[in-house]
MIBASE-512219 format. One record per residue: residue number from 1; residue in one letter; x, z, y of N, C-alpha, C in turn; chain. Coordinates in steps of 0.2 Angstrom, whole numbers. Layout:
N
NODE   num   residuo    n.c1    n.c3    n.c2   ca.c1   ca.c3   ca.c2    c.c1    c.c3    c.c2   cadena
NODE   NUM         A       X       Z       Y       X       Z       Y       X       Z       Y        A
...
This chain:
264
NODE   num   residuo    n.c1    n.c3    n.c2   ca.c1   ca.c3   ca.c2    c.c1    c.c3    c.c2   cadena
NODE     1         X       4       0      -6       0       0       0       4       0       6        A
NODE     2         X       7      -4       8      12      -8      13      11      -6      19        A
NODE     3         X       1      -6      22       0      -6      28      -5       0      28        A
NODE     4         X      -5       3      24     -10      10      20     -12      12      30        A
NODE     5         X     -21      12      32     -21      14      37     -19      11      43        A
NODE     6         X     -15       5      42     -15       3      47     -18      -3      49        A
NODE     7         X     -23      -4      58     -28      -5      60     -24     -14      61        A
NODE     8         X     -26     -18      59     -25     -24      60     -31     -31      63        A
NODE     9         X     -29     -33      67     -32     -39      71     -29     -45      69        A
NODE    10         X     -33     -50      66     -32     -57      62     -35     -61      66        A
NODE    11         X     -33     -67      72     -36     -71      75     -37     -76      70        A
NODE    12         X     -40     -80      70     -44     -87      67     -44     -85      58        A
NODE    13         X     -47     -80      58     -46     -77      51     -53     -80      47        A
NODE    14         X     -58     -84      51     -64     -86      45     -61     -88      38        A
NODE    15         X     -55     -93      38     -53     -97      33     -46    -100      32        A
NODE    16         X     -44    -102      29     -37    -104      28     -30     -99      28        A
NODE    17         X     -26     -98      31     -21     -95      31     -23     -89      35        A
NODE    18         X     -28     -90      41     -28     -81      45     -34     -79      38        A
NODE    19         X     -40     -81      33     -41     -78      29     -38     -75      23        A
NODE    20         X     -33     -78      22     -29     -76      17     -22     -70      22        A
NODE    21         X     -22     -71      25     -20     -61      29     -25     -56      29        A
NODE    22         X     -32     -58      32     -37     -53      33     -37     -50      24        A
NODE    23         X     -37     -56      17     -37     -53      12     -30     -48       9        A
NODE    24         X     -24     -51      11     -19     -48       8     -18     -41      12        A
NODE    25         X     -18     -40      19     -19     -36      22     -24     -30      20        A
NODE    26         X     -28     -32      19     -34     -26      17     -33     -23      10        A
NODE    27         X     -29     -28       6     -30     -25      -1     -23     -21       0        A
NODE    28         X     -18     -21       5     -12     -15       6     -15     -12      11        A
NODE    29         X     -21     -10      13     -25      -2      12     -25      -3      21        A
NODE    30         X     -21     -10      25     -28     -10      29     -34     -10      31        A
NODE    31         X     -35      -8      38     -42      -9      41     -42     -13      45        A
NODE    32         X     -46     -20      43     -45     -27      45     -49     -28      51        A
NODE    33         X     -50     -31      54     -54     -34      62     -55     -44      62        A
NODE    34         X     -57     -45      57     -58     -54      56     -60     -55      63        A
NODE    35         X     -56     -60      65     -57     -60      73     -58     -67      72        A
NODE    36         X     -61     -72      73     -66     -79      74     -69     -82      79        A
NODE    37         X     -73     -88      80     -79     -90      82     -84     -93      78        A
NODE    38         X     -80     -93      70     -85     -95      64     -87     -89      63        A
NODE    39         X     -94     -86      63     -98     -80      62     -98     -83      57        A
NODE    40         X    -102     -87      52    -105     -88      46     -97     -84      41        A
NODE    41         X     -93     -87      43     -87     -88      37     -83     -80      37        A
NODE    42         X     -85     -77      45     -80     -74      48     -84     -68      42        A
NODE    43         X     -91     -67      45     -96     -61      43     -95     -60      33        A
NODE    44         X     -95     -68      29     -93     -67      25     -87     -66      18        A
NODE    45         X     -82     -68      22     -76     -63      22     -75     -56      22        A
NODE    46         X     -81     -53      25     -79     -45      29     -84     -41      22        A
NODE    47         X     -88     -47      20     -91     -45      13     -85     -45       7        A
NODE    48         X     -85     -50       5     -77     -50       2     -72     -46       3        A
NODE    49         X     -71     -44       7     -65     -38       6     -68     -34       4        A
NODE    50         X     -75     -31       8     -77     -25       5     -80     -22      -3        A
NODE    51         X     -81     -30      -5     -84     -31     -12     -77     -28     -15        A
NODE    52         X     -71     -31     -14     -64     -28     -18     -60     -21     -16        A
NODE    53         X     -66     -18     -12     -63     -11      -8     -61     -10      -5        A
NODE    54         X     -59     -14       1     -54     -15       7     -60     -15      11        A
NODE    55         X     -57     -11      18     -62     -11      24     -62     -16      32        A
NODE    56         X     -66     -19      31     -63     -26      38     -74     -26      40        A
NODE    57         X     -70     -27      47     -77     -28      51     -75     -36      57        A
NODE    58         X     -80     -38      57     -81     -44      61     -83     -44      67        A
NODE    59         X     -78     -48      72     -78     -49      79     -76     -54      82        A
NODE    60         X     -84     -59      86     -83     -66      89     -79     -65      94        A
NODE    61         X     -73     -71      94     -69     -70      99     -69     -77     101        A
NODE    62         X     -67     -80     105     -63     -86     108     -56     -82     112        A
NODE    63         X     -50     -83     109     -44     -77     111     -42     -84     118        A
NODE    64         X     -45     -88     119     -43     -93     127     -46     -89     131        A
NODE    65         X     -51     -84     131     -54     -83     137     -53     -75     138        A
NODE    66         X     -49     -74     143     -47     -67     143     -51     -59     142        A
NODE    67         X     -58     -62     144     -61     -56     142     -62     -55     135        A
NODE    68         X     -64     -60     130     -63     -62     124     -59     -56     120        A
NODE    69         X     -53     -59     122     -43     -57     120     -46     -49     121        A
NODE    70         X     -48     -45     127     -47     -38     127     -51     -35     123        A
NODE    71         X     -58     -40     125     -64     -36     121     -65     -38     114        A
NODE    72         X     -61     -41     111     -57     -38     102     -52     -33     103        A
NODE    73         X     -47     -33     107     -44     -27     104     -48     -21     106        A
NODE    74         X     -51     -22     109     -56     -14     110     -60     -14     105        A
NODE    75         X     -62     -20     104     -68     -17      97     -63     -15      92        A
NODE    76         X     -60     -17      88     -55     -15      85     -52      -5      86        A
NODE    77         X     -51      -6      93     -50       2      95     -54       6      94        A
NODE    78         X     -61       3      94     -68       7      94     -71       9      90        A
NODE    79         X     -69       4      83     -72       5      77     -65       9      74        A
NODE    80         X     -59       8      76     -53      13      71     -48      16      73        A
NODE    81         X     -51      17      80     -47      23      85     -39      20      86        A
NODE    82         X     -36      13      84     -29      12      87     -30       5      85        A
NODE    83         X     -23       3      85     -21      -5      83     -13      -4      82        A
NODE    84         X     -12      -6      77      -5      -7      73      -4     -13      72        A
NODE    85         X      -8     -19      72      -3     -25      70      -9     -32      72        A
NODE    86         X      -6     -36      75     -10     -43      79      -7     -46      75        A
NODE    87         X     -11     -51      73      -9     -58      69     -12     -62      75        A
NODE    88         X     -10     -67      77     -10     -73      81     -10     -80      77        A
NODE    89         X     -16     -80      74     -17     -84      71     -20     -93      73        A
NODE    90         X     -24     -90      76     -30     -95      77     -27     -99      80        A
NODE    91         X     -28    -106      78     -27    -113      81     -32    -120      78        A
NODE    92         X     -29    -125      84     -33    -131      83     -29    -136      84        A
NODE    93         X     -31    -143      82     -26    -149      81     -33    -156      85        A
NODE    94         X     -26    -158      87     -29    -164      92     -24    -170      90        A
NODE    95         X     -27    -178      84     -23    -179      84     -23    -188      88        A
NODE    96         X     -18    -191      93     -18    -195      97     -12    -198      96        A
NODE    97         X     -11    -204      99      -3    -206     101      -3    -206     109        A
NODE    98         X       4    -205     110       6    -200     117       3    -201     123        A
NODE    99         X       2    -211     123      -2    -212     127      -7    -213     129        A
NODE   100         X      -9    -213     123     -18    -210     122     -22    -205     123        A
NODE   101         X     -17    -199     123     -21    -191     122     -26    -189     130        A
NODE   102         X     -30    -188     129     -33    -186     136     -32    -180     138        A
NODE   103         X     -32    -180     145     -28    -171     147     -32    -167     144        A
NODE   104         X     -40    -168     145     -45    -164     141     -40    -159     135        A
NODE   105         X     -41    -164     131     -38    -162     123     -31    -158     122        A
NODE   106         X     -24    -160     129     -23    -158     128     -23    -151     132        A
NODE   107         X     -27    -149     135     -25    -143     137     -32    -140     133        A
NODE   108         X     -35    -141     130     -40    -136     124     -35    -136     118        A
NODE   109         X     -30    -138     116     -26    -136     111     -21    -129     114        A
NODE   110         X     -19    -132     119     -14    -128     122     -20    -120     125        A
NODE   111         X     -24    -122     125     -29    -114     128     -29    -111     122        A
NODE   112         X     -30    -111     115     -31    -110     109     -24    -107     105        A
NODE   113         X     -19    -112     107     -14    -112     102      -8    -107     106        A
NODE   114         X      -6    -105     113      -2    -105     115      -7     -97     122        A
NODE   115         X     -12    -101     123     -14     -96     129     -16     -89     125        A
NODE   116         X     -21     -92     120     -24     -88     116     -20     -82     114        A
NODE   117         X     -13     -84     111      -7     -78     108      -6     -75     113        A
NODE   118         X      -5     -79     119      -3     -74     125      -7     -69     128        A
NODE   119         X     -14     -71     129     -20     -67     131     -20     -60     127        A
NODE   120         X     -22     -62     118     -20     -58     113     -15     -51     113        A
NODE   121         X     -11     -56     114      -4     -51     113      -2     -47     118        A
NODE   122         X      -3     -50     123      -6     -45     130     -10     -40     130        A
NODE   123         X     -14     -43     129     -23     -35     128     -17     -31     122        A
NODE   124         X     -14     -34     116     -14     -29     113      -6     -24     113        A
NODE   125         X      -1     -26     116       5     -23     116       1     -17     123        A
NODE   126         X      -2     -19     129      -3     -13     131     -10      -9     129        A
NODE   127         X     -14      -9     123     -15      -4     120      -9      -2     116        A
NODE   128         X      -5      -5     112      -2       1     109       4       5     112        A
NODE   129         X       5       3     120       8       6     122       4      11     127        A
NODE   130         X      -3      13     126      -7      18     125      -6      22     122        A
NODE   131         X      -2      22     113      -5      25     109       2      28     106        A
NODE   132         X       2      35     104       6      39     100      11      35      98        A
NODE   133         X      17      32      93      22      29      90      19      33      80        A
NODE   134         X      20      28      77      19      30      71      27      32      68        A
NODE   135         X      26      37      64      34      37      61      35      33      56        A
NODE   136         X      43      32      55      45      25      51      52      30      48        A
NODE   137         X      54      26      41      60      29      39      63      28      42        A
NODE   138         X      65      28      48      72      26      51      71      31      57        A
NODE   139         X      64      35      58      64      38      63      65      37      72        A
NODE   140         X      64      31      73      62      28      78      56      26      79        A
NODE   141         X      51      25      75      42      24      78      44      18      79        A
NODE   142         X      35      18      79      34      10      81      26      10      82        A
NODE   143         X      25       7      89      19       6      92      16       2      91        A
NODE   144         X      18      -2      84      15     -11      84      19     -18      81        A
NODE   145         X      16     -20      79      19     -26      78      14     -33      79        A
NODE   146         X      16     -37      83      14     -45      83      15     -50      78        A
NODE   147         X      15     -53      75      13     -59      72      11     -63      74        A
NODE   148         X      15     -70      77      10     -75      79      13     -81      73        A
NODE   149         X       8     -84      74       8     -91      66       9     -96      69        A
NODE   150         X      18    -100      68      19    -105      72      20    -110      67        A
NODE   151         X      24    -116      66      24    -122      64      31    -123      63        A
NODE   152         X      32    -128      54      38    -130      57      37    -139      63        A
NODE   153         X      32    -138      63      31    -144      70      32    -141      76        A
NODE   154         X      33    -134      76      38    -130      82      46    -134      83        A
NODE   155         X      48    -136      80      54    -139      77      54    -146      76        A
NODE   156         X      50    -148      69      50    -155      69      44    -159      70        A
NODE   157         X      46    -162      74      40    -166      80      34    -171      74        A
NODE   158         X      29    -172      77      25    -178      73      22    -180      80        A
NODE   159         X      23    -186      79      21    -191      86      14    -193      89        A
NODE   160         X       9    -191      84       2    -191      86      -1    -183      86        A
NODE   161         X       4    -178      85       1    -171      87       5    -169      92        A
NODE   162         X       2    -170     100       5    -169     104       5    -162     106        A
NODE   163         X       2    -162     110       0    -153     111      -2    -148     107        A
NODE   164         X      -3    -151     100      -1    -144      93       6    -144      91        A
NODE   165         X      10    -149      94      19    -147      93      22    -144     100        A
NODE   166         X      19    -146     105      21    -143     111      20    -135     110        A
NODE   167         X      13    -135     109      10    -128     107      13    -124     103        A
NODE   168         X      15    -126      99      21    -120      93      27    -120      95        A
NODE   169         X      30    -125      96      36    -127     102      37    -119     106        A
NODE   170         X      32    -120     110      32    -115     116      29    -107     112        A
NODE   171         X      24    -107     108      25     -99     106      30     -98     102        A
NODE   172         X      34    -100     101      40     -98      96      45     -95     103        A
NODE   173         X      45     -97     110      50     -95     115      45     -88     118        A
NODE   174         X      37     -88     116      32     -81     117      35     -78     114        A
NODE   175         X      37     -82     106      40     -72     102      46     -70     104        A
NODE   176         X      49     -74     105      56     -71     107      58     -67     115        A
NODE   177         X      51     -69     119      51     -66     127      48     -59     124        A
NODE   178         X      42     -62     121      39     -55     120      41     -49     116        A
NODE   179         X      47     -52     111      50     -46     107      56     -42     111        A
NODE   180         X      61     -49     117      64     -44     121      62     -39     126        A
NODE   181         X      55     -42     130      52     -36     132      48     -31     130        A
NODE   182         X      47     -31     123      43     -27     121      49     -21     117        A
NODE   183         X      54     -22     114      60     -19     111      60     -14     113        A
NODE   184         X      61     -12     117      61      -6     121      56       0     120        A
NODE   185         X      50      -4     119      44       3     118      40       2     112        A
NODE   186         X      46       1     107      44       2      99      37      -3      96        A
NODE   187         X      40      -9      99      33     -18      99      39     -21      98        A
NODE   188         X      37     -23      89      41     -28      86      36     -35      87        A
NODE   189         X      39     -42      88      35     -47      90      42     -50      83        A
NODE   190         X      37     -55      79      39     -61      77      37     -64      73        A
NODE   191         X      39     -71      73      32     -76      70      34     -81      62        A
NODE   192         X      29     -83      58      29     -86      53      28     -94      56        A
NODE   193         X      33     -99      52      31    -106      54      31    -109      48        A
NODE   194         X      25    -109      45      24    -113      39      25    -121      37        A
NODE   195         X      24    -123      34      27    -132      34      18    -133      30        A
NODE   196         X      18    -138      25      12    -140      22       9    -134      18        A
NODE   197         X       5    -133      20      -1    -126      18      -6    -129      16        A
NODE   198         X      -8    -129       7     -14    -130       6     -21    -127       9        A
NODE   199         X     -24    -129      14     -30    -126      19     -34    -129      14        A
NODE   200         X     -41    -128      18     -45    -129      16     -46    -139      18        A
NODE   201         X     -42    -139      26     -44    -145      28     -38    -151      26        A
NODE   202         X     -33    -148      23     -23    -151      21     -28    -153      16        A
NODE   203         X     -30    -149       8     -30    -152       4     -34    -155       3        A
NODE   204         X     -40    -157       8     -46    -162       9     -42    -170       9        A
NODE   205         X     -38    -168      14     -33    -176      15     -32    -175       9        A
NODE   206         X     -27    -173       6     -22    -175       2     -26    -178      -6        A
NODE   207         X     -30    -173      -8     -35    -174     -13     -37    -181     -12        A
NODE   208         X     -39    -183      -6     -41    -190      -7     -40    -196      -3        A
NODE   209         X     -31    -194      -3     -27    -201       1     -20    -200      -4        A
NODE   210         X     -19    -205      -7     -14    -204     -10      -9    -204      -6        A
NODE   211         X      -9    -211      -1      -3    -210       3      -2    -205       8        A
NODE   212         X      -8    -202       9      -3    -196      14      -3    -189       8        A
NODE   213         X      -5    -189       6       0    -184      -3       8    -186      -3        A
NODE   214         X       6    -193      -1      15    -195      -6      19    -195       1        A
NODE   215         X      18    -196       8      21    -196      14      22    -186      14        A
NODE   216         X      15    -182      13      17    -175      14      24    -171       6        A
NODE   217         X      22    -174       1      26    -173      -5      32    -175      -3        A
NODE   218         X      34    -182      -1      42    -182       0      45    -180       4        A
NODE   219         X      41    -177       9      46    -172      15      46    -164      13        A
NODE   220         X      43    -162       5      44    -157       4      49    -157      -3        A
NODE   221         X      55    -154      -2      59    -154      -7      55    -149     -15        A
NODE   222         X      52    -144     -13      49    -143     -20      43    -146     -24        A
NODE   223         X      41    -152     -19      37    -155     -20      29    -151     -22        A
NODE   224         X      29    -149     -17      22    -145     -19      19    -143     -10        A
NODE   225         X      13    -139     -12      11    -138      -4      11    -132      -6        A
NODE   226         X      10    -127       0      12    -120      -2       4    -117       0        A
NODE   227         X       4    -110      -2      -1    -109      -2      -5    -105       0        A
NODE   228         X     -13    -102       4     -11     -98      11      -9     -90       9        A
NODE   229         X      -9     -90       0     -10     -81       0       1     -81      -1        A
NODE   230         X       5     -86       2       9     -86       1      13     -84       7        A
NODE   231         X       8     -86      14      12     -88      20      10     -79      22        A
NODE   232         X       2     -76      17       1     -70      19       3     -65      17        A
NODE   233         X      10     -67       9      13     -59      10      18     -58      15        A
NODE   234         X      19     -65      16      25     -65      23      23     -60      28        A
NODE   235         X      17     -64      29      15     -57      36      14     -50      35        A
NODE   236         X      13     -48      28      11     -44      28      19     -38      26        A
NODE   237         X      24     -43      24      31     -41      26      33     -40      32        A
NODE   238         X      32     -44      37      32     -44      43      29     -38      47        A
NODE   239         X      23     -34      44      19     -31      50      21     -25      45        A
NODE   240         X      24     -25      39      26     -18      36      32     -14      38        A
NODE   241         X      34     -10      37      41      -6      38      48      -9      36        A
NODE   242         X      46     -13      28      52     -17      25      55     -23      32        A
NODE   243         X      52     -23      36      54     -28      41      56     -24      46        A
NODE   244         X      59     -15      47      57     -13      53      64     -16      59        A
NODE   245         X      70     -18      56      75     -22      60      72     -29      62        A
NODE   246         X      66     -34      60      67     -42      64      62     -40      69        A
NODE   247         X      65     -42      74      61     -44      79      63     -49      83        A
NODE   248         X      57     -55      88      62     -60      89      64     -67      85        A
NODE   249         X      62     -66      83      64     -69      75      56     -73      72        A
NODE   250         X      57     -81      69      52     -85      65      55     -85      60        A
NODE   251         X      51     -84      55      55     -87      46      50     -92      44        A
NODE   252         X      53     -96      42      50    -105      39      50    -105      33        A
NODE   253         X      42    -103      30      42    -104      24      38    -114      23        A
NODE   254         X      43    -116      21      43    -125      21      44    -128      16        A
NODE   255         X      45    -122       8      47    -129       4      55    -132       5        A
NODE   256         X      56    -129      10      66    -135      12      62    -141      14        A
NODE   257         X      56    -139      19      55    -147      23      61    -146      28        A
NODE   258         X      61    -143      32      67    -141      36      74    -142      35        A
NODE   259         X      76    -140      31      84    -141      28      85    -148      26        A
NODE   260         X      79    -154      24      77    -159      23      79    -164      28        A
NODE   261         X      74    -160      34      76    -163      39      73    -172      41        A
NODE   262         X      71    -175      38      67    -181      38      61    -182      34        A
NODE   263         X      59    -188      34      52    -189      31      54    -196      29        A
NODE   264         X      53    -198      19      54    -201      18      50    -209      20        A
């Protein structure tokens, strides 16, 4: 029980990779906050955890709109007196070639994928720097940990996803602002950049396009897609004590797309 007690906030948790945190999460003995605008999906998740004995409650958010961002981490404080760990989850994709994309488009990915963690993680490093320090084996406490879910398209670029690689791009230099100015009053910040993750919407293409199977399979050296209760014990290392020295810091679980380096 990794996070035994401890009060966790999951953005874009209805499905895909932020549900598979809100479930890993909950089964090492936190108390989850499935934070969404899919009510349907969000509300039925919160049954599923509860059915396996884990305890998560549901709260509409849109984390672009700043009252949104505060008024989850407070419902969270309200329903369990603190907040120990934000996942920075929720994102959207827009996809155009460069000349084509309209401002529109991109500035609702960028409000979503970049503003969103900022708004979030805001509201939430100063509630936990409201709140007592939790004891750690190391005896230094800790007020918190962020997790935001970034991309290896933080990295390597794709030409018709403009502002969801700008977007990861940039919160990868959020975690490492946020981790140096947070260092100081016991707020670890750092983030996951996963490569091809079987979603719900990945293994829709892939299932039923051979060729984008065989263009995602050759840029993954293990030849497989990874999967999201995979990307979720990462975080759930990340937001537990086994991690209490990284901050600042993204780890790319990719397959060795990265080490790779091309696209075949």
């Amino acid at each position: 029980m990794k996070l035994n007690q401890r009060v966790a906030v999951i953005t874009g948790a209805a499905q895909g990779i932020g549900a598979a945190c809100a479930r890993a999460f909950a089964a090492e003995g936190a108390l989850v906050v499935v934070a969404d605008l899919n009510e349907v999906g969000g509300t039925a998740l919160v049954r599923e955890i509860a059915a396996a004995g884990g305890m998560a409650i549901f709260c509409r958010a849109d984390v672009g709109e700043k009252r949104d961002a505060e008024r989850l981490i407070a419902h969270a404080v309200e329903h369990y007196g603190r907040l120990d760990v934000l996942v920075n989850n929720a994102g959207i994709v827009h996809a155009a070639d460069f000349v084509d994309l309209a401002e529109d488009d991109f500035d609702r990915v960028l409000r979503v994928n970049l503003k969103g963690a900022f708004l979030c993680g805001q509201a939430a490093a100063r509630q936990m720097l409201l709140q007592p320090p939790r004891a750690d084996a190391h005896g230094t406490g800790s007020r918190g940990v962020v997790v935001n879910m970034s991309s290896v398209n933080a990295v390597l670029a794709i030409a018709n996803q403009v502002p969801y690689t700008v977007s990861k791009g940039a919160l990868n230099q959020l975690t490492k602002v946020m981790a140096i100015g947070l260092a100081d009053k016991g707020i670890r910040v750092v983030g996951i950049g996963p490569g091809s993750i079987a979603t719900e919407m990945l293994k829709a293409a892939v299932l039923t396009n051979d060729a984008a199977k065989g263009r995602i399979l050759s840029r993954t050296p293990m030849g497989r897609l990874g999967e999201p209760d995979e990307i979720a014990r990462i975080a759930v290392f990340l937001a537990s004590d086994d991690a209490s020295y990284l901050t600042g810091t993204t780890l790319y679980p990719d397959g060795g797309r990265m080490a790779l380096n091309y696209v075949m």
